[in-house]
C-alpha positions as CSV (number, residue, x, y, z in Angstrom):
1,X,68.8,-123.3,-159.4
2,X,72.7,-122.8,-159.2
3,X,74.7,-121.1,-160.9
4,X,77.7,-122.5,-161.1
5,X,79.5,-121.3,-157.8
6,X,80.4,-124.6,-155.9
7,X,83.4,-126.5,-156.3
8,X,81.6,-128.2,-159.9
9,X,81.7,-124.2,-161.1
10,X,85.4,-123.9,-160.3
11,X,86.3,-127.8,-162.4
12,X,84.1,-126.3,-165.3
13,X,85.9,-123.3,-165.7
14,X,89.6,-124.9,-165.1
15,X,88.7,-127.7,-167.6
16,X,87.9,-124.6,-169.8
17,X,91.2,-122.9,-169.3
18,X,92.7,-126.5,-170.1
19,X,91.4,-126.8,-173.2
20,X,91.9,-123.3,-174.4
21,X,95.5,-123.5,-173.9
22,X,95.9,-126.3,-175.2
23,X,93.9,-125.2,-178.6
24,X,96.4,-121.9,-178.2
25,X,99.1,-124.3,-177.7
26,X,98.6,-126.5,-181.5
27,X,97.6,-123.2,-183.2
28,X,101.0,-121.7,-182.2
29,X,102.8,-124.9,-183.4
30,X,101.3,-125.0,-186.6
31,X,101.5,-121.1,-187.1
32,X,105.2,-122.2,-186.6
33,X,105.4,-124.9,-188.9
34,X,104.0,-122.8,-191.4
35,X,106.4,-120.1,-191.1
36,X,109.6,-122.2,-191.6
37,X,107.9,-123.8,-194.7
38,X,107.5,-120.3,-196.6
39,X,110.9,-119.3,-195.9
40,X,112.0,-122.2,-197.7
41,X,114.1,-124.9,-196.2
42,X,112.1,-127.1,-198.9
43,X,115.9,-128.7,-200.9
44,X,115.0,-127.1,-203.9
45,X,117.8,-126.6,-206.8
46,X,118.2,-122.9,-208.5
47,X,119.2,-123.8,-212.3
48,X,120.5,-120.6,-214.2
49,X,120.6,-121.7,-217.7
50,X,122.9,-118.7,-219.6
51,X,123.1,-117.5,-223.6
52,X,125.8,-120.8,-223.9
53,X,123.2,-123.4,-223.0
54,X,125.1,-124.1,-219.5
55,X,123.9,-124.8,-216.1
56,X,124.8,-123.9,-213.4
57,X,123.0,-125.5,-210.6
58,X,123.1,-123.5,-206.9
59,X,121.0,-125.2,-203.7
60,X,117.8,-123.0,-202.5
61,X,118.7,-123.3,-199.2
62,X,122.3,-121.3,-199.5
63,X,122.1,-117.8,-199.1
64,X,124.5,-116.7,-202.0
65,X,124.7,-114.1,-205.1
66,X,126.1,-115.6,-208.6
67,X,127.1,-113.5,-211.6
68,X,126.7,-115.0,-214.8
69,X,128.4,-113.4,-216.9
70,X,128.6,-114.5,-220.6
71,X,129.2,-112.1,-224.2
72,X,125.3,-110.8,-224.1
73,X,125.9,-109.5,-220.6
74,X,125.6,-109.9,-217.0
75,X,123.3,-110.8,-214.5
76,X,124.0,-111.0,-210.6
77,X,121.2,-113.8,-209.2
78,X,120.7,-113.4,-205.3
79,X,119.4,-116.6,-203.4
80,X,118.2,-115.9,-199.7
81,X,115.3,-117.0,-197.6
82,X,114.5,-120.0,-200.0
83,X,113.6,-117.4,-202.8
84,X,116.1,-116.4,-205.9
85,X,115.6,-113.0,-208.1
86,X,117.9,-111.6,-210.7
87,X,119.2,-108.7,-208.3
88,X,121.0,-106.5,-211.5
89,X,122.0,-107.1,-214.8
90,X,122.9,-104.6,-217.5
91,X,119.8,-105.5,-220.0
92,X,118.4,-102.7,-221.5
93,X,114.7,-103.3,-219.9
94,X,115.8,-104.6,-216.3
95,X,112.7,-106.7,-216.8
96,X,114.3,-109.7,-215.4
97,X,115.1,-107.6,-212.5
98,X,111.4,-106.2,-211.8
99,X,109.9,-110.1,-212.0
100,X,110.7,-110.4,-208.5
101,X,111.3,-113.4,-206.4
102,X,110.5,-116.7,-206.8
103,X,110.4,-119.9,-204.1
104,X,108.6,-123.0,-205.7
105,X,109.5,-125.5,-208.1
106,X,108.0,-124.5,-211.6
107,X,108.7,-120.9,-211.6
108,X,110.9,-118.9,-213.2
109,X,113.0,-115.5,-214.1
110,X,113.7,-114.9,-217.7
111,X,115.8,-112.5,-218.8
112,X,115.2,-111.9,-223.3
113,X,118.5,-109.9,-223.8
114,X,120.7,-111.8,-222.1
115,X,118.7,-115.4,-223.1
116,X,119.1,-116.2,-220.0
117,X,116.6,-118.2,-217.4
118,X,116.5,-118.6,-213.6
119,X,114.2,-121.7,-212.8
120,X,113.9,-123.7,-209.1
121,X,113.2,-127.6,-209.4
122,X,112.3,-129.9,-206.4
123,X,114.0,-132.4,-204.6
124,X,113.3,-135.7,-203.5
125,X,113.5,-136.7,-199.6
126,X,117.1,-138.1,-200.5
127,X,118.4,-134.9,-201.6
128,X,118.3,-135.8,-205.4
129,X,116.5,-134.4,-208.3
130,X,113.0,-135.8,-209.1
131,X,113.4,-139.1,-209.8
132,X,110.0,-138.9,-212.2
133,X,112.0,-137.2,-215.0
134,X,110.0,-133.8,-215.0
135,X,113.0,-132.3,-214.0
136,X,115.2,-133.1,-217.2
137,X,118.5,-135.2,-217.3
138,X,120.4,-135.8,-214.1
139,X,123.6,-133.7,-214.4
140,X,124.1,-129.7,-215.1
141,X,125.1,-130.7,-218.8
142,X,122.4,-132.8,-220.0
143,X,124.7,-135.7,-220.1
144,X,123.5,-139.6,-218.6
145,X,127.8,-139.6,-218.2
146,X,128.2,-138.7,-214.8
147,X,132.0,-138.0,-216.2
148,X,130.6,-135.1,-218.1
149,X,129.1,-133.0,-215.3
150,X,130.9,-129.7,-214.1
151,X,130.6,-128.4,-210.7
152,X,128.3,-124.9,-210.1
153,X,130.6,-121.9,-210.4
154,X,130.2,-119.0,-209.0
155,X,131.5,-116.6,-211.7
156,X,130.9,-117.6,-215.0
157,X,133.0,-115.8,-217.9
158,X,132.2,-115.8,-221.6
């Protein structure tokens, strides 16, 4: 009996090598793909709604901070990485502040004093809001007049 130290020894343990790499090789691309997914990159929309009823509508994938300020108070929302928190505000409880981050469409930041509430909604492929409706009306002001809609602001004063 051999053992496997011929020339058919030295294919078997090549084709091995082969194969592990490549197994290395797709693991390391889909470790990869998975990483750029959680750090966002997904289109989503940030939709501060404030004590007035306005929205202000910010993109997910901007790395930006927004004060909304309004006569309840302030609040300072930070967007980076594909997540959005309510970085400060001057509530009384700061529990809008301690809810943390948030990256997927259907969560949301709600700060009680201030009535004011940080949600993320999806996009379609084409860039536009889900066309299904679960997202609400089409423009920041509830209107179907596309004449009505206001553009996001950055600072908003009440």
């Amino acid at each position: 009996m051999k053992t496997g130290t011929g020339q058919k020894g030295r294919a078997y343990t090549r084709r091995n090598l082969l194969l592990g790499a490549g197994l290395f090789a797709v693991a390391l691309l889909a470790w990869g793909a998975t990483g750029l997914y959680a750090r966002g990159g997904t289109g989503g929309v940030v939709v501060v709604t404030d004590s007035e009823k306005k929205k202000h509508r910010f993109s997910l994938d901007e790395d930006a901070r927004h004060v909304i300020q309004t006569a309840l108070g302030f609040n300072t929302v930070r967007i980076a990485g594909g997540q959005v928190c309510v970085e400060s505000a001057d509530c009384p409880n700061q529990n809008c502040v301690e809810q943390g981050e948030i990256r997927e469409p259907g969560q949301t930041v709600v700060c009680l004093p201030h009535k004011l509430v940080v949600a993320i909604e999806a996009r379609d492929e084409n860039g536009a809001r889900d066309p299904n409706g679960s997202n609400g009306p089409a423009d920041p002001n509830g209107s179907s007049d596309p004449a009505d809609s206001t553009p996001p602001v950055d600072t908003i004063a009440g």
